[in-house]
N, C-alpha and C positions, 0 to 999 in steps of 0.2 A: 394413563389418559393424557393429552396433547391436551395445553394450556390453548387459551385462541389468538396468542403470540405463532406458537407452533402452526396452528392448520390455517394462520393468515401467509405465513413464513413458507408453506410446501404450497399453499394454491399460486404463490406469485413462482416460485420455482419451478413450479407446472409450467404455468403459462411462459415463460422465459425458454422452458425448454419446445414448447409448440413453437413461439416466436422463431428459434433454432433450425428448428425442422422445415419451417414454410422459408427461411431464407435458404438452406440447404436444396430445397427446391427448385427457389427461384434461379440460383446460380449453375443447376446441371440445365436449366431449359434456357438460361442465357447462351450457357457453351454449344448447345443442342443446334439455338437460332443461329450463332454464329458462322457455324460450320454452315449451315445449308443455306442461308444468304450470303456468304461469301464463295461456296462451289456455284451460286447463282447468280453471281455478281461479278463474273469472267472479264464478260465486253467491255472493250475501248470505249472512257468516254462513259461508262455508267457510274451510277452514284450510289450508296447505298443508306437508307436508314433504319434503325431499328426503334419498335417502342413497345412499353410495357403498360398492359391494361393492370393499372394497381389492384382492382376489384377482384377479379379472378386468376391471375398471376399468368395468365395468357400473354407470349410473348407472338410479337409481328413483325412483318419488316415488308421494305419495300424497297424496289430496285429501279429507277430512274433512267432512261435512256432517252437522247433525242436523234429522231429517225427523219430519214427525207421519204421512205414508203415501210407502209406497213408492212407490203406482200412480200419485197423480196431484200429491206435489209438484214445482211447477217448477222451483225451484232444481234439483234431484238430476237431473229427468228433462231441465233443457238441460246439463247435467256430463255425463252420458252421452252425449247428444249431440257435445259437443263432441269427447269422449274416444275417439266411435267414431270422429270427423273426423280422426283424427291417428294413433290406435294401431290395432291387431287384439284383438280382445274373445278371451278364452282360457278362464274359469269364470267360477261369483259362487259362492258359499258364505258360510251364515251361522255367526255366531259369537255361540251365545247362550249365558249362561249366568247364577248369579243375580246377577252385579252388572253384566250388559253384552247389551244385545241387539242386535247389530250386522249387516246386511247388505255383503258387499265383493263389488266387481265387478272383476275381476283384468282387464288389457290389456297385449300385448307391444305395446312402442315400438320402431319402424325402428333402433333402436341396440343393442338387444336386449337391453335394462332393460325393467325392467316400471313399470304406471304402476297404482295403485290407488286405486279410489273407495268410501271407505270411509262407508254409512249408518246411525248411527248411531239406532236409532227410541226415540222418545219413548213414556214407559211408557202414556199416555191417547190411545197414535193409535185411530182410528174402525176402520179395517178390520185393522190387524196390531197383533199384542199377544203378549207371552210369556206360554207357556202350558205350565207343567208337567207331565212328559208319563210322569216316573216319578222313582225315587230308584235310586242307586247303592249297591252294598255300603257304604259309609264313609257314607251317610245325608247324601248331598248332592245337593238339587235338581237337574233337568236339565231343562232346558229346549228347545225348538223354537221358531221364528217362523212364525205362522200369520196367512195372509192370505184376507180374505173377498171 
């Protein structure tokens, strides 16, 4: 019979070895994100980040680009490409307001992090431009992205 020196001594060795196992994880689904945010993070000029939801060990990244149009720059339109080659397309939604007019295309990745392509547009693009569209009780511009 195990003293309670003994089954204090194998339950922390348990747990040191689960400890083991969950970083063992964590580092094939770093190398995983690696790989597929950097095949997706080709284009001139993009930037890439990655981050980790400590809670569930979900890894994410996101891919940065600045565009003068949405519909027909290359860079942005082979990032999508690439991003549809790898993930599951899930929304896009814009985030505009007065200091930032951003387009993001949101993608669930087979690990079940998400992968975001985020386009940043240039205030002088030819067919998309922010366009103030009302003000707020607090008398703060609001804006939209409108494409022609």
């Amino acid at each position: 019979m195990k003293t309670w020196k003994e089954l204090i001594a194998d339950a922390v060795e348990a747990k040191r070895g689960t400890a083991r196992r969950l970083a063992e994880v964590k580092e094939n689904r770093v190398r995983i994100m690696a790989d597929v945010a950097i095949a997706t993070a080709i284009a001139d000029g993009a930037s890439m980040r990655m981050y980790v939801d400590s809670w569930d060990c979900k890894l994410s990244a996101a891919v940065e680009l600045t565009v003068a149009d949405l519909k027909t720059d290359a860079a942005l339109l082979a990032t999508l490409e690439r991003a549809l080659a790898v993930a599951e397309a899930t929304k896009s939604y814009d985030n505009v307001n007065e200091y930032q007019t951003e387009r993001v295309y949101a993608f669930r990745l087979p690990n079940g992090g998400t992968l975001r392509v985020e386009a940043n547009i240039k205030a002088d693009g030819a067919t998309c431009r922010k366009v103030q569209v009302g003000m707020t009780t607090s008398v703060t511009p609001t804006y939209e992205l409108r494409c022609d």
